[in-house]
Structure formats: C-alpha cells, structure tokens
C-alpha positions as CSV (number, residue, x, y, z in Angstrom):
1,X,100.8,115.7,88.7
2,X,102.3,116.7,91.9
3,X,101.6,115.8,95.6
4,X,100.8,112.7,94.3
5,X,100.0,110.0,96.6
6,X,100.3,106.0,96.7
7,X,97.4,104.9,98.5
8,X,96.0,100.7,98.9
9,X,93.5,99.4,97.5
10,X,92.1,96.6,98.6
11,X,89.0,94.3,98.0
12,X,88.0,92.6,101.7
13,X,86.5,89.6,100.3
14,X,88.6,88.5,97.5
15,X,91.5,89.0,100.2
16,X,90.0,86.4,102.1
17,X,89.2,83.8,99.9
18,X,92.9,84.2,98.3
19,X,94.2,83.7,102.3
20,X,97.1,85.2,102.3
21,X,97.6,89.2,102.8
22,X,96.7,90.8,99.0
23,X,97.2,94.3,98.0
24,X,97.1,96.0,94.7
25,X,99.5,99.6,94.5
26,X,99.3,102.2,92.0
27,X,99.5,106.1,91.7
28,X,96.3,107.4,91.1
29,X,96.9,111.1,91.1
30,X,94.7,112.0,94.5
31,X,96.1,114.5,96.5
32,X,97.2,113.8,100.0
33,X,94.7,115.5,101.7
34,X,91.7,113.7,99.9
35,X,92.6,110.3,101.5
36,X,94.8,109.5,104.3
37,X,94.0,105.4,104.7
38,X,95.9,102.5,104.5
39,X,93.7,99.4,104.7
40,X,95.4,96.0,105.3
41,X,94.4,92.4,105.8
42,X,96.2,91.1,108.9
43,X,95.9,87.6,110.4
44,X,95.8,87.9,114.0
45,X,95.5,83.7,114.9
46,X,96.0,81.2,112.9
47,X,96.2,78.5,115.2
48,X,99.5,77.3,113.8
49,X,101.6,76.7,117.5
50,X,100.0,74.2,120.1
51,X,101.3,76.5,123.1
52,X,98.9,79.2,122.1
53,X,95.9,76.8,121.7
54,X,92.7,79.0,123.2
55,X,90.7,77.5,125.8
56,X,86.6,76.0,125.4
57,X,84.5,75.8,128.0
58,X,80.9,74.8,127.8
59,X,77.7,76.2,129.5
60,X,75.9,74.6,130.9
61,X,79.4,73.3,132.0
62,X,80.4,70.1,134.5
63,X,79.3,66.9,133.1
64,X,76.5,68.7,131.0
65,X,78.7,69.2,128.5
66,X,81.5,67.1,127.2
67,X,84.3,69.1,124.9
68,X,87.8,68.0,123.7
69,X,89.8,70.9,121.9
70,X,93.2,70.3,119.6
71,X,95.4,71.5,116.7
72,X,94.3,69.4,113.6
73,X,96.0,68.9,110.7
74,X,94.4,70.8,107.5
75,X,93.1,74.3,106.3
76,X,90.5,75.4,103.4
77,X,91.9,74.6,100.4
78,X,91.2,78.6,99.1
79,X,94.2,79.2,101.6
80,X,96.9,76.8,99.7
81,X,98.3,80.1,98.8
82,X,99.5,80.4,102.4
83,X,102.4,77.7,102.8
84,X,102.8,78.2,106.4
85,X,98.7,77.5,106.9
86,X,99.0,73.6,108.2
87,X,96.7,73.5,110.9
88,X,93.6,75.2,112.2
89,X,91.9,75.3,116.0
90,X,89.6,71.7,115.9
91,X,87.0,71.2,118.6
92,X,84.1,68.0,119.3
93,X,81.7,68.2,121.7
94,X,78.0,67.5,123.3
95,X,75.6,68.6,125.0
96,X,73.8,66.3,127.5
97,X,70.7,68.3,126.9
98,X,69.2,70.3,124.1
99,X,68.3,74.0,124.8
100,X,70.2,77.1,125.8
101,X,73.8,75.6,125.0
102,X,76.8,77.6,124.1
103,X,80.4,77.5,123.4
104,X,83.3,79.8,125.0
105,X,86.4,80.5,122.9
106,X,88.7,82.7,124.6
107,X,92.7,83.5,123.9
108,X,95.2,82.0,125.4
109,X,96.3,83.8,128.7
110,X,99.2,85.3,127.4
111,X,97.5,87.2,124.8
112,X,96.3,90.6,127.0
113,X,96.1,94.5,126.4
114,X,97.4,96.9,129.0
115,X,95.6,100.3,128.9
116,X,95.8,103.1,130.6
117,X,93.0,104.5,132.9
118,X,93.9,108.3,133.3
119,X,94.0,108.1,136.3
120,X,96.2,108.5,139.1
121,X,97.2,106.3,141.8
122,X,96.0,107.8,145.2
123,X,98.9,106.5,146.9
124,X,102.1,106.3,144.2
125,X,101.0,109.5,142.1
126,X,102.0,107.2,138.7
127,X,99.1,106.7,136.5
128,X,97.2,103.5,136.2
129,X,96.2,100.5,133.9
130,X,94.7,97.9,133.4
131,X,95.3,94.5,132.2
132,X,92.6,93.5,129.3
133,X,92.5,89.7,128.4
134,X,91.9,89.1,124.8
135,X,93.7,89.7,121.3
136,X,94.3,93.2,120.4
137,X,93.0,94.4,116.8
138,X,95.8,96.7,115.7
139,X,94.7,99.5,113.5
140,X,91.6,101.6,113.0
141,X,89.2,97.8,112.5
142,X,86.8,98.1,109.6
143,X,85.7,94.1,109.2
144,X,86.7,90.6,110.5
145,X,86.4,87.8,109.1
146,X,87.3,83.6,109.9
147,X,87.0,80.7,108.2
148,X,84.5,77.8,109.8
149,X,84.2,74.3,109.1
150,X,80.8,73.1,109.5
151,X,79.3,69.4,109.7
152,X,75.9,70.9,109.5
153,X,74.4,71.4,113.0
154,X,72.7,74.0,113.8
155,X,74.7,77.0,116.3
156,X,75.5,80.2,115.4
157,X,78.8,82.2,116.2
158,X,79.4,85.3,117.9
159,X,82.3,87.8,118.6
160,X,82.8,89.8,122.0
161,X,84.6,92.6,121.2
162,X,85.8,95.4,123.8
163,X,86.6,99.2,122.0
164,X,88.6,102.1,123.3
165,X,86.0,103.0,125.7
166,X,85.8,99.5,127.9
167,X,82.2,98.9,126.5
168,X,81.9,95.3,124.7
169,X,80.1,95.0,121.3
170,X,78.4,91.5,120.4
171,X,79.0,90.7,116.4
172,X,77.3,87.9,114.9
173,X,79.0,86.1,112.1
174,X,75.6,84.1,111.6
175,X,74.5,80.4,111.0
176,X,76.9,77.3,111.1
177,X,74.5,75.1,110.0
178,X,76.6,74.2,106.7
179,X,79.2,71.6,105.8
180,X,82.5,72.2,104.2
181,X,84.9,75.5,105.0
182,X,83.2,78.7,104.4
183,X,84.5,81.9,105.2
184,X,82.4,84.4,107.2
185,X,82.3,88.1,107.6
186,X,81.2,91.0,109.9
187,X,81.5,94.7,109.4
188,X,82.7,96.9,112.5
189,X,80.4,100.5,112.0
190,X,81.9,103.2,112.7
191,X,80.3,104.2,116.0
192,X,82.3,101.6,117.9
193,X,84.9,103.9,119.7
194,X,88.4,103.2,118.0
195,X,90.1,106.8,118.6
196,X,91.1,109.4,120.2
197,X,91.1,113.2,119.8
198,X,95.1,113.6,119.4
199,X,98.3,111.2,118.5
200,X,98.3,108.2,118.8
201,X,94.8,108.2,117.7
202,X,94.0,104.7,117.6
203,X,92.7,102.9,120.9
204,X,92.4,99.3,119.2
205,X,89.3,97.1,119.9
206,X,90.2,93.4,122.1
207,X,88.7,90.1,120.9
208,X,87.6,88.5,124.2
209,X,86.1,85.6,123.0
210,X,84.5,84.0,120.2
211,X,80.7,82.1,121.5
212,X,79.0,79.1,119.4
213,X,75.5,79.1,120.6
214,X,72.7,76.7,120.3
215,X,69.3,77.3,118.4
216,X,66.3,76.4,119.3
217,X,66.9,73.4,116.5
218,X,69.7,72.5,117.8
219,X,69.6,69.0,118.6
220,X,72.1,67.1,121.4
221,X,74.5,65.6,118.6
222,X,77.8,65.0,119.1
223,X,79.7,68.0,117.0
224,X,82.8,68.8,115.3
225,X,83.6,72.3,114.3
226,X,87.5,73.7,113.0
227,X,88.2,77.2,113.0
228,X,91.2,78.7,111.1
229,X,92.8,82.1,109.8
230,X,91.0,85.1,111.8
231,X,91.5,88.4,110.2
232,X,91.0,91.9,110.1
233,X,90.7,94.4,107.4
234,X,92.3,97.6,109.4
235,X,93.3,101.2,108.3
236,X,97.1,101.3,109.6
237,X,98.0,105.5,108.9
238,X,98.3,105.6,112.4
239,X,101.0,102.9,112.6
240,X,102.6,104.1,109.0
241,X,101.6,107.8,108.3
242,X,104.1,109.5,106.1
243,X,106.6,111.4,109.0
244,X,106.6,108.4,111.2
245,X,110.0,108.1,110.2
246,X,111.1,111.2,112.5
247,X,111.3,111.0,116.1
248,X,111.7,113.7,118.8
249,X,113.3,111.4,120.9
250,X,113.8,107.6,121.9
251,X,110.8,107.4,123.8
252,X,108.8,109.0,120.8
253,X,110.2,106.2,118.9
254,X,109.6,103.4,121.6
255,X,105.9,104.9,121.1
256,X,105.6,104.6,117.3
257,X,107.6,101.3,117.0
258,X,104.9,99.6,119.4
259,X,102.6,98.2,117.1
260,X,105.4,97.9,114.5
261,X,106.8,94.9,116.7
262,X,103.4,94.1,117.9
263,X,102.6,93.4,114.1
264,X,105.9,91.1,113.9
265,X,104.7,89.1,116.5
266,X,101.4,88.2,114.7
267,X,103.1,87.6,111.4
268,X,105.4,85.1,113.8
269,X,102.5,83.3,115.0
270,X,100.7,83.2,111.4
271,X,103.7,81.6,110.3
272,X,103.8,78.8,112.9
273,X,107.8,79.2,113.1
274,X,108.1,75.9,115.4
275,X,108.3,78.1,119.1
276,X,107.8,76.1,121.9
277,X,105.8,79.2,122.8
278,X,104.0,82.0,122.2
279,X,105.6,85.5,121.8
280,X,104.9,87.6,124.4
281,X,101.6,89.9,124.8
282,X,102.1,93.4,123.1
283,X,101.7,96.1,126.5
C-alpha cells in the first residue's frame, strides 16, 4: 500500500443543494499517477456586500424597459447550512413591449482579469496585457451552477463566458418559467480552452455577464427574479499540486500564491464580512 494518494471526491449536485462547500476524503489506494485532480465547489458571488452589487441593463433599453436592481433579504432555504448566506442579488422589471427582450447582468467594475498578450510593446520592449472585465473562474472549470428564483414568467438565462483563448462561449442554464428557488446547472466540455502547454497550466475562463432573455411567450408583465450563490465545480492541482510548497525563489512564490489569495478574496465576499467595499480584483 504505498504511494498512496488522498484524492476528493465530490458529488456536484448534492454539493449544491447542501450550499455550502462539501467534500468527502479518504485513502483509496490509487497511485499518484492514475489521478492527479482535485475538484472543489467554490462560490464565486454571493451577493452578500451592497458595494459589489452587479449592474442590469435592459435592451431594448431607454424608457422601453423599466428595471430596479437591490440586495434583498433571504436565500433558498437548501442553503441554511451557510450562516453567512443572508441576502441574494433581487431584480423587478418590464418591458414596454413584448418580443425580443433581454436582460444584462454584468460584474461590478472592479471585478476584472489582466492577461497577458505575448506580445511586446513596439515602443517600451515590456510585454503587454489586457484588462478583461468579468469574474475570473479559478481552476480547471468543469460545471457552474446558481440558484434562481422564479415567479413563473417565461425568459430563459444565459452565461457569456470568455476562455484562455479570448473566444466567448454562450451556456444556457435553461427555462425560468418556474416559481420557488431552484438550482440550475451547466456543464463546461472540455473543448473550451482552459490550459496551457507548460506551468502554470491553467488560463481560467471570465464570466462576462449573465443574460435573461425573453420567449416568444413571454408576455409584458411586470417581473421579479433573485439570484443567489454562483458556483463552480473546478479541478484546483494546479493551485495545490503536491511540491507547491517549494519555491525557487520569491517571485516563483508570488506566482503560485496568486490564486491562493485570489481564492481568500472570494471566500471574503461569500462571507459578506460587513466591508464597505469590495476586495480588490485578482491581476
């Protein structure tokens, strides 16, 4: 029984219904180089603090669409496991007209993704990035998942997701035409680019926006829809592979401990620790 390994193992969907981060641990006697994951559920919004409250807009926008967006207080109750769940992302609005209608979610402004280009600056020499707005998935992403409160109308909902190779990816979580919270699910396959061909491997996926769109039953009621604890099931190895513990250096270290604080950060804002703002974007 040697070279034994602890891996995770982890069920996506009772992890969501339980709400709060769930993993079961044991020795299983599979060597190391049969399986090198380490799946987690991380919350990545959970609308808890009022200065990072995302932004709606409506299009057809101006006074064809009327939309009023606020922290409310309440979550499902499947989450009560999650003391620090209190409030979720609340929004009411109307269309003037019935037709092509829809609903943009994005992040709050400080929430943003600096990658690099490799390239070089024609006039400095030093290598160039850019600035991506959106929230950025950390890990190798294998599902999402966020929980929807419905008063029966008829939209659907939509993720915009950017991967490692600037090309965006349209998910559809499916129908809202329900009433009550439900959770809903989509699967990342695993042709969206997440890596690259050496250390760090991962080049994590951005969450631009989230889109509510109309049917064509969708009639010109006034609506109300909450949206609360967003989530990803993600293979961390890259973040916590066994030898990240030894560092060539301080900036090797800086390297590695990036996502280690960027994952503090999102546990800070799932917990709702009474900030008058937001932690700072991960670069």
């Amino acid at each position: 029984m040697k070279n034994i390994k602890k891996i995770i193992i982890t069920t996506f969907g009772i992890l969501f219904l339980a709400g709060a981060p769930v993993v079961l641990s044991f020795d299983t006697g599979m060597p190391t180089d049969v399986d090198s994951r380490e799946l987690r559920t991380i919350i990545v919004e959970s609308w808890e603090q009022a200065a990072g409250i995302w932004k709606v807009t409506g299009d057809p926008g101006g006074k064809q669409s009327i939309i009023e967006t606020k922290l409310l207080d309440g979550a499902p109750k499947n989450l009560g496991l999650d003391s620090s769940n209190k409030k979720c992302l609340g929004i009411r609005f109307q269309f003037v007209y019935p037709g092509d209608n829809k609903l943009v979610i994005t992040p709050p402004d400080d929430r943003s993704v600096k990658r690099s280009l490799q390239l070089l600056d024609d006039k400095t020499g030093e290598p160039k990035f850019e600035t991506v707005p959106g929230i950025e998935l950390p890990g190798i992403v294998k599902a999402m998942s966020i929980w929807v409160l419905g008063r029966g109308e008829e939209y659907t909902l939509e993720a915009w997701i950017e991967d490692g190779r600037g090309e965006t990816h349209i998910f559809k979580f499916g129908n809202l035409n329900f009433v009550g919270w439900r959770p809903l699910t989509i699967t990342i396959p695993g042709n969206v680019v997440q890596e690259n061909d050496t250390f760090p491997q991962t080049k994590g996926l951005v969450l631009k926006k989230l889109v509510v769109r109309s049917t064509p039953k969708t009639k010109a009621n006034k609506t109300v829809l909450a949206f609360d604890s967003l989530k990803v099931l993600t293979d961390m190895n890259q973040v916590f592979f066994d030898g990240a513990d030894v560092n060539f250096d301080e900036a090797d270290k800086a390297d590695k401990e990036k996502m280690k604080k960027y994952l503090e950060q999102l546990k800070q804002r799932s917990q709702g620790n009474g900030e008058t703002s937001a932690p700072p974007a991960t670069k």
